[in-house]
C-alpha positions in Angstrom: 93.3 77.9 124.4 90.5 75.4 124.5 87.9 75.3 127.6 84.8 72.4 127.7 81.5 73.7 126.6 79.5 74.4 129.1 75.8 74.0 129.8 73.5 77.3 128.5 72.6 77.3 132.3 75.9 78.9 133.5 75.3 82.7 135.1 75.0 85.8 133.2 75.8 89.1 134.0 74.9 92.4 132.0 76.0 95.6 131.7 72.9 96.9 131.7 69.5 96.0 132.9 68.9 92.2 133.9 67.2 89.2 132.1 67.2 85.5 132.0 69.4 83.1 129.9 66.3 81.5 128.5 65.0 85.2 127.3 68.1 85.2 124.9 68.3 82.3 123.3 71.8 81.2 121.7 70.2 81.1 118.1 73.6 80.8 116.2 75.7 77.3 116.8 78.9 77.9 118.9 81.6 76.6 117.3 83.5 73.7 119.4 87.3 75.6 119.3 85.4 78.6 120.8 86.1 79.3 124.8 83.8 82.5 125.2 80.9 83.5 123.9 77.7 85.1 124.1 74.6 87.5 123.1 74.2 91.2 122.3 71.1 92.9 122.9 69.3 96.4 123.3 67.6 96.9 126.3 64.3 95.4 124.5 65.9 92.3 124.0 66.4 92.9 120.0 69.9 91.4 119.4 72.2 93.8 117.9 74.4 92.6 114.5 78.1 94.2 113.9 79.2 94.9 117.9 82.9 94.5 118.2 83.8 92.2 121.2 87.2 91.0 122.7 89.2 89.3 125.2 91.9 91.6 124.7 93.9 89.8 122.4 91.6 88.9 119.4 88.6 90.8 118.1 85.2 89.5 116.5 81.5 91.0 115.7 78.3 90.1 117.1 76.2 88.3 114.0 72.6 89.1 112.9 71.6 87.1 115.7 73.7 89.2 118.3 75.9 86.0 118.9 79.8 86.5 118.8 82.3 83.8 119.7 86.2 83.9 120.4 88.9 82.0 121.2 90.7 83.0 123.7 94.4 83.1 124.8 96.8 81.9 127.4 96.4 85.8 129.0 92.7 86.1 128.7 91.8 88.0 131.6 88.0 90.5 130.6 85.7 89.8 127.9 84.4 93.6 126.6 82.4 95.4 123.6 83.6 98.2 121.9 81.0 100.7 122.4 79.0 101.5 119.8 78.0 105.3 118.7 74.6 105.2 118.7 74.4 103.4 122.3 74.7 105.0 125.9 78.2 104.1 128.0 77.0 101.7 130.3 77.9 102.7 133.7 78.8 101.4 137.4 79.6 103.0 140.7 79.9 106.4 138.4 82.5 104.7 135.6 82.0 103.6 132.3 82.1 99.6 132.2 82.2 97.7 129.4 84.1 94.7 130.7 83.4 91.5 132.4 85.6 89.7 134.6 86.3 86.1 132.7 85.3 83.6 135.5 86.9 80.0 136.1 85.1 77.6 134.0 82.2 80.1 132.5 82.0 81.0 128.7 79.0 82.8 128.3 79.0 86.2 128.7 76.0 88.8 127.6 75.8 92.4 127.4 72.8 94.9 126.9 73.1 98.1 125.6 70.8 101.4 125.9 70.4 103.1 122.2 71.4 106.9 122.7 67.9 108.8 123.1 68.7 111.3 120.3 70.6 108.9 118.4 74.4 109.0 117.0 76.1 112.1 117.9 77.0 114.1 115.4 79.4 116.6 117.9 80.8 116.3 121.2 83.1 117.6 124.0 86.0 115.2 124.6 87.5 115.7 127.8 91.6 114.6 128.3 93.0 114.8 131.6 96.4 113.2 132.4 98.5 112.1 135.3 96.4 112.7 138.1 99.0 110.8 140.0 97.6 110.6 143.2 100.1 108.9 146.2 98.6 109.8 149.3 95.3 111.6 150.6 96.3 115.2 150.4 96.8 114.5 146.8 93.4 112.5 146.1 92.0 115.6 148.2 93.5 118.5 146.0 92.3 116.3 142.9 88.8 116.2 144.1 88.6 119.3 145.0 90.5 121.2 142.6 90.5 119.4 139.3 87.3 117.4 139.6 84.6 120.9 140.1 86.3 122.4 137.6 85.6 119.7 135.0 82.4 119.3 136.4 81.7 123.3 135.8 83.3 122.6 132.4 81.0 119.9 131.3 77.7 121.6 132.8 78.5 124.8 130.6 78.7 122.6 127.3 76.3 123.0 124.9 77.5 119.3 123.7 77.8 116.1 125.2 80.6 115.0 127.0 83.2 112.2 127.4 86.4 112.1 129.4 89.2 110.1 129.3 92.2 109.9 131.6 95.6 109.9 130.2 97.3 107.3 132.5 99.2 107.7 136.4 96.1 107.7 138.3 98.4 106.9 141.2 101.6 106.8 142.1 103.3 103.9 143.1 100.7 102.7 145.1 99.6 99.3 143.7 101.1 96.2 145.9 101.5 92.5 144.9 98.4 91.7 145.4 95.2 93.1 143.6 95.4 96.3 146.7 96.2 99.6 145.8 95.1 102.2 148.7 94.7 105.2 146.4 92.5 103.7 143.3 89.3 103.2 145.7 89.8 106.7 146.5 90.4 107.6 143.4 87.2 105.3 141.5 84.9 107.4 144.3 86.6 110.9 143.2 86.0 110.3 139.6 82.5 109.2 139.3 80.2 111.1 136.5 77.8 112.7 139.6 80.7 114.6 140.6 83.1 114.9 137.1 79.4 115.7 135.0 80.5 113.2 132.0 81.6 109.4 132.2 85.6 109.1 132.7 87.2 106.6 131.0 90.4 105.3 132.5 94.2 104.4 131.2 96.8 103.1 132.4 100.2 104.6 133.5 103.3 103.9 134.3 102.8 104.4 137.8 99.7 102.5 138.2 101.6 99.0 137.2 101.9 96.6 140.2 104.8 96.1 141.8 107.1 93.2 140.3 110.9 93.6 140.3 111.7 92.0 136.7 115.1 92.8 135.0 115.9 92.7 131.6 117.4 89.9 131.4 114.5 87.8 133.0 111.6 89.6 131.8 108.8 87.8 129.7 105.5 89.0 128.3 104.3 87.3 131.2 105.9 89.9 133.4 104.4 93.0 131.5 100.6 91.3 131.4 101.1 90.4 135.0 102.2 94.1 135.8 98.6 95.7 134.5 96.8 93.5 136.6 95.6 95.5 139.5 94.6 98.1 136.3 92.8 95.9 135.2 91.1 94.6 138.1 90.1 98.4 139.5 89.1 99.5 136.2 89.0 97.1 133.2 90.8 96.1 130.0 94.4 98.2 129.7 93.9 98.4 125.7 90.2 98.9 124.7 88.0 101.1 122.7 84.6 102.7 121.8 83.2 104.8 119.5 81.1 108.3 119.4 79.7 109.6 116.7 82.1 108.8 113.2 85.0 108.9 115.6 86.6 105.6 117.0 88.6 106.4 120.3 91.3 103.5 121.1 93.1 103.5 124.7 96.3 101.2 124.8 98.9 100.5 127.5 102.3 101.5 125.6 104.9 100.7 127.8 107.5 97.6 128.4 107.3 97.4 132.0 109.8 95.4 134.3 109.2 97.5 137.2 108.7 101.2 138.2 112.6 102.1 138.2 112.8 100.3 134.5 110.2 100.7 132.0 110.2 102.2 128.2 108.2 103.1 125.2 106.9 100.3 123.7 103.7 97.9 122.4 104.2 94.1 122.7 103.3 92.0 119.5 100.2 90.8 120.7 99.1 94.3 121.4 100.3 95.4 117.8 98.0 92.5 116.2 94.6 93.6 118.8 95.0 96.9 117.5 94.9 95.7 113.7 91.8 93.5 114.3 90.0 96.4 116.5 90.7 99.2 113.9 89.7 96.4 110.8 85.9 97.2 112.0 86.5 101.1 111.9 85.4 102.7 108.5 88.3 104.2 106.9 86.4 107.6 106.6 86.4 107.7 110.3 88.7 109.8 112.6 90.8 107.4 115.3 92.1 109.4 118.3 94.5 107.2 119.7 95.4 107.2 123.7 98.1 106.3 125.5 99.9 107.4 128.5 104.3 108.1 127.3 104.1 110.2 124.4 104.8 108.5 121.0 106.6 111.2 118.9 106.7 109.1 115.8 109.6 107.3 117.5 111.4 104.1 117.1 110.5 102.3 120.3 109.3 98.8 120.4 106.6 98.8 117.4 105.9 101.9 118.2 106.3 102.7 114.2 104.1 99.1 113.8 100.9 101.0 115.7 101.8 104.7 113.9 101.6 102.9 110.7 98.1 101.3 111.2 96.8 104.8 112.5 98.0 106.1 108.6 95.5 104.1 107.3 93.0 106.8 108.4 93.2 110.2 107.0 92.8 112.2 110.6 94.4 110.7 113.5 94.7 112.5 117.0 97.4 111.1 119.2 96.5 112.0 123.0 99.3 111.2 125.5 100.3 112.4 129.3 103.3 111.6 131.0 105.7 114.5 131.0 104.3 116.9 133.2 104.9 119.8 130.2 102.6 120.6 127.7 103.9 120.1 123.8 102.0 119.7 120.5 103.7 118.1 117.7 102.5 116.8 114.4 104.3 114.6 111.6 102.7 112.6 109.2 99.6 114.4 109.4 99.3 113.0 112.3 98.7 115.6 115.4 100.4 114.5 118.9 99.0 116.7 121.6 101.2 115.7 125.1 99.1 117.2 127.8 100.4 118.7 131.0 99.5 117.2 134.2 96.3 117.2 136.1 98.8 117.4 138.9 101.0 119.7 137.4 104.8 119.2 139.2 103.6 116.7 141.1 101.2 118.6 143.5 103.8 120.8 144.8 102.4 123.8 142.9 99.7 125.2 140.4 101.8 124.7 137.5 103.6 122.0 135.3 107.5 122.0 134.6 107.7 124.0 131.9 104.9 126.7 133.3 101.5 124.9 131.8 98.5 125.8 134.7 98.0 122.1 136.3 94.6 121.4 133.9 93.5 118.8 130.6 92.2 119.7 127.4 88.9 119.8 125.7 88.2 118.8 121.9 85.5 119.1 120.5 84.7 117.0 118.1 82.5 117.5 114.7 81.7 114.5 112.3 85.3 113.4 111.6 87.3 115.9 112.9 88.2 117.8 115.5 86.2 121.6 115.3 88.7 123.2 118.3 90.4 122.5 120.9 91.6 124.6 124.3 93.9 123.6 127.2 92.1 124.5 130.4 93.7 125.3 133.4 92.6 124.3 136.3 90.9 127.4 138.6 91.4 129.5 135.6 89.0 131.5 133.4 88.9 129.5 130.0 90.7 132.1 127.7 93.8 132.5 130.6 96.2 130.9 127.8 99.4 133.1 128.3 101.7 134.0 131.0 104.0 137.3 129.9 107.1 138.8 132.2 110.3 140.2 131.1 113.0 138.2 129.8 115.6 140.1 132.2 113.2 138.8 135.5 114.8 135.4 136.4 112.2 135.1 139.5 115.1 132.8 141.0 114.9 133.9 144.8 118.6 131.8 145.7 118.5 129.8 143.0 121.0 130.4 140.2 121.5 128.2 137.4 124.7 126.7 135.9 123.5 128.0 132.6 122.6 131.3 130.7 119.0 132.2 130.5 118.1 133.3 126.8 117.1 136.5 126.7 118.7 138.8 124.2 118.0 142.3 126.5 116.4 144.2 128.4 113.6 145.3 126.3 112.5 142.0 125.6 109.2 140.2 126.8 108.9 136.6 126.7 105.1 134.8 126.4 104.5 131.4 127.8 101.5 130.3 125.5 101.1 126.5 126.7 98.7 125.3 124.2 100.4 126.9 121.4 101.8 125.0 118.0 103.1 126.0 114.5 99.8 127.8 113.4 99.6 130.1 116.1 100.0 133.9 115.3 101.6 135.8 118.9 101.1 139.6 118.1 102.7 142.3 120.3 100.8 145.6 120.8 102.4 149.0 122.0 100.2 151.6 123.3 97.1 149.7 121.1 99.2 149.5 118.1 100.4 146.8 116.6 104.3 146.4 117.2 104.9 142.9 115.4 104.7 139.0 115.7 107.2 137.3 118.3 109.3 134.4 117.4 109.4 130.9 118.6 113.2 130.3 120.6 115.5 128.5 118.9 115.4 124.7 119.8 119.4 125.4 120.3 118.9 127.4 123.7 117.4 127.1 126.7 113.9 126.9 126.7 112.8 127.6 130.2 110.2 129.1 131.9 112.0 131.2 134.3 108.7 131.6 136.5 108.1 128.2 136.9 111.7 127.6 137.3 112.3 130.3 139.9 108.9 128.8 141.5 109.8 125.2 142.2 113.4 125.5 142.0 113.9 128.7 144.0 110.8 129.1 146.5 110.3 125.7 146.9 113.3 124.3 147.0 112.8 121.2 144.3 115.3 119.2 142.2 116.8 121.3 138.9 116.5 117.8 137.2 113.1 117.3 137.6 111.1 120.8 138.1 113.7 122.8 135.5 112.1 122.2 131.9 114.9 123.9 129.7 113.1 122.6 126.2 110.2 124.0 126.1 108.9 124.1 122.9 105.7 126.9 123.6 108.2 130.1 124.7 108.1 133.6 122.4 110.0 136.5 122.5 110.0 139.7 121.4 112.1 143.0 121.7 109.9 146.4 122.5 110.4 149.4 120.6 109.1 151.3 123.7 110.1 149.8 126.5 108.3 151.9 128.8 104.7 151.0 126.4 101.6 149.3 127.7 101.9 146.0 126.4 99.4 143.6 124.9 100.3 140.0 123.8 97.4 138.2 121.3 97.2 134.9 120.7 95.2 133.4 117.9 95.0 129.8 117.1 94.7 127.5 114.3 90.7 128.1 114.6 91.0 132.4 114.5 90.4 132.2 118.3 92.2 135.2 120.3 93.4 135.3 123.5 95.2 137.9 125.3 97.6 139.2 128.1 98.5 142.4 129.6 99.4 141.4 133.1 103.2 141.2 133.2 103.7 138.5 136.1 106.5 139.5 138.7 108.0 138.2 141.6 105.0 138.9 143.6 104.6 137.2 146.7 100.8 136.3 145.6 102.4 134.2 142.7 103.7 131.8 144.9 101.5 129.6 146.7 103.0 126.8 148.8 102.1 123.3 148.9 103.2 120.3 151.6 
């Protein structure tokens, strides 16, 4: 891609603050194959050496004189920085915004950045909330005023700053052919940092592509870059990143997309080669906590091993993804996958996800380069509400009756839904105050289900088995009483000697099922 040079009189917008051309002189030549470039500065002026800026599909750093210079592509769509630590997120209308929209015939674009008051962070609060997935106004309504206090109350109570990223499906379905999309202005408004209490960054979903009708056969790469346009357009670059404290956070679209009924797991191979050159400026001492919106699960997808294998290069990577409306850790080459359950939870018919998870997001705190803890906090609920315990012999089906056994073993048996649970956990039983034993993860060769949340959405509410019956879930204990008749106590401790407990056993109450339209 080649453009004319232009005149150093063309416009120039910041992201911060305001200033004219002729206060920041161009003091490094531009290079005549370059088609975008521009200056660097703090907000003193001072131009600032080593910031990592990108079209989006090549990746260069500002030199000592704050100048950078790219060459663009055929796709070019945003010119944006990738944050540095010790600087503020620059903000508008109440969203972080690094990005400027690329302009027809204009190559120079600036940026000024605010140095953080106290400096790098060492610590912080990162905030991951997926799959808001908001398709009409009752939705955006239940979002703002459900999910959005409660992160607000979340970030106000930290004794850290804190950052916030969405996991992808901020709507559903809603963006047209056109750059429209009736929920994402609703959305933008609900999600600003007066009323969240940290800045949000965004990601893109499935459901937030824009409409095209592209088959296999016929689709290009032209397809999936026009798809992520009204993304892009609402909120900025689809695969980005920024950097707080000695952790470098990357956000990526990873999906082949043809249209909503046909998409998949995947990374193109210009996406693969942006992520080398972004991560080539990281430190390898650094953490990278990786974003994305379908779950990877070291899988074989489209390049998806391509992208795993330039996240090994760094010795602790943190894989954040959304998409399944259940909740599931997994870790392989000490790499840790947390899949988050929905903001939304099943889709805003109830207060739970498929598989039982309290609609909610996670919180990581971060320490140097690593993650110090982590909790999944459900939305309306106190902080440490981490299990739900009942009876293995309760079904809670109300008229609906599966085609399938359930798994318990007998009567005795208690079974503990503890949603943010993985291999390192310890699930203690107590009789009477006394220790009774540890329960046991179910066999991946049964039914997994969470009969509650089953019995909720497919029973009281009437919802699809294929959809709202998660039979694999991978966060279920059980565990046989030696007095059945015993006051029972279920503790939960962590992989950081956290505890949490239970000793409500949850029945078919009419109080546990709340009804949504």
């Amino acid at each position: 891609m080649k453009r004319t040079i232009i005149t150093f009189a063309a416009a120039v917008l910041f992201l911060s603050g305001c200033a004219k051309e002729d206060e920041r002189p161009v003091k490094s030549p531009i290079a005549p194959e370059t088609d975008f470039y521009g200056v660097v500065t703090d907000n003193h002026g001072q131009p600032l050496e080593g910031v990592v800026v990108s079209d989006g599909y090549s990746c260069t750093a500002t030199d000592a004189n704050g100048v950078y210079q790219l060459v663009g592509n055929e796709f070019s769509y945003q010119i944006y920085i990738s944050l540095p630590a010790e600087y503020e997120v620059p903000m508008s209308e109440g969203l972080p915004h690094l990005w400027q929209q690329i302009d027809t015939g204009r190559q120079r674009y600036d940026f000024t950045l605010t140095p953080l008051a106290g400096g790098k962070e060492e610590a912080f609060n990162l905030f991951c909330v997926a799959d808001p997935q908001c398709q009409n106004d009752s939705h955006v309504s239940r979002f703002t005023h459900e999910t959005v206090p409660d992160l607000a109350a979340q970030a106000a109570a930290s004794d850290l700053p804190c950052y916030g990223i969405m996991l992808g499906d901020i709507g559903y379905n809603t963006a047209s052919t056109d750059y429209t999309n009736a929920v994402f202005p609703l959305m933008k408004r609900a999600m600003q940092a007066e009323k969240t209490g940290l800045p949000l960054f965004q990601l893109m979903g499935n459901h937030d592509n824009k409409v095209i009708s592209v088959t296999k056969d016929n689709y290009t790469v032209a397809h999936d870059i026009e798809a992520q346009r009204n993304f892009e357009y609402a909120f900025g670059p689809v695969n980005y990143s920024f950097n707080r404290g000695d952790v470098h956070i990357v956000a990526m679209d990873d999906m082949i997309f043809r249209n909503h009924d046909d998409y998949g797991l995947g990374f193109r191979d210009d996406q693969v080669e942006w992520l080398r050159q972004d991560l080539s400026f990281v430190p390898k001492d650094h953490m990278v906590i990786f974003c994305a919106h379908v779950p990877l699960r070291n899988g074989s997808a489209q390049n998806v091993q391509a992208v795993l294998d330039l996240l090994r290069e760094f010795p602790t990577v943190h894989i954040m993804t959304g998409h399944t409306h259940y909740a599931e850790n997994q870790i392989y080459d000490n790499i840790y996958e947390h899949v988050h359950g929905a903001a939304c939870g099943a889709w805003w018919y109830s207060t739970v996800n498929t598989d039982g998870t309290p609609n909610g997001y996670a919180i990581y705190r971060v320490d140097g380069a690593s993650v110090a803890s982590w909790i999944y906090k459900g939305t309306g609920l106190d902080a440490g509400q981490q299990i739900r315990l009942y009876r293995a012999s309760n079904h809670f089906m109300e008229g609906y009756t599966p085609s399938y056994q359930f798994y318990y073993k007998d009567d005795n048996q208690i079974v503990a839904n503890v949603w943010n649970a993985d291999s390192q956990w310890k699930i203690e039983v107590y009789e009477n105050g006394t220790l009774s034993g540890e329960m046991s993860p179910f066999s991946s060769s049964v039914t997994r289900r969470d009969a509650w949340a089953s019995g909720y959405h497919c029973g009281v509410l009437g919802r699809s088995t294929s959809n709202y019956d998660r039979t694999s879930n991978t966060h279920l204990y059980y565990y046989t009483l030696k007095d059945p008749s015993a006051q029972v106590e279920v503790r939960a401790t962590d992989r950081f000697g956290n505890v949490y407990t239970q000793t409500h056993v949850t029945t078919s109450a009419p109080e546990d099922y709340p009804t949504y339209e």
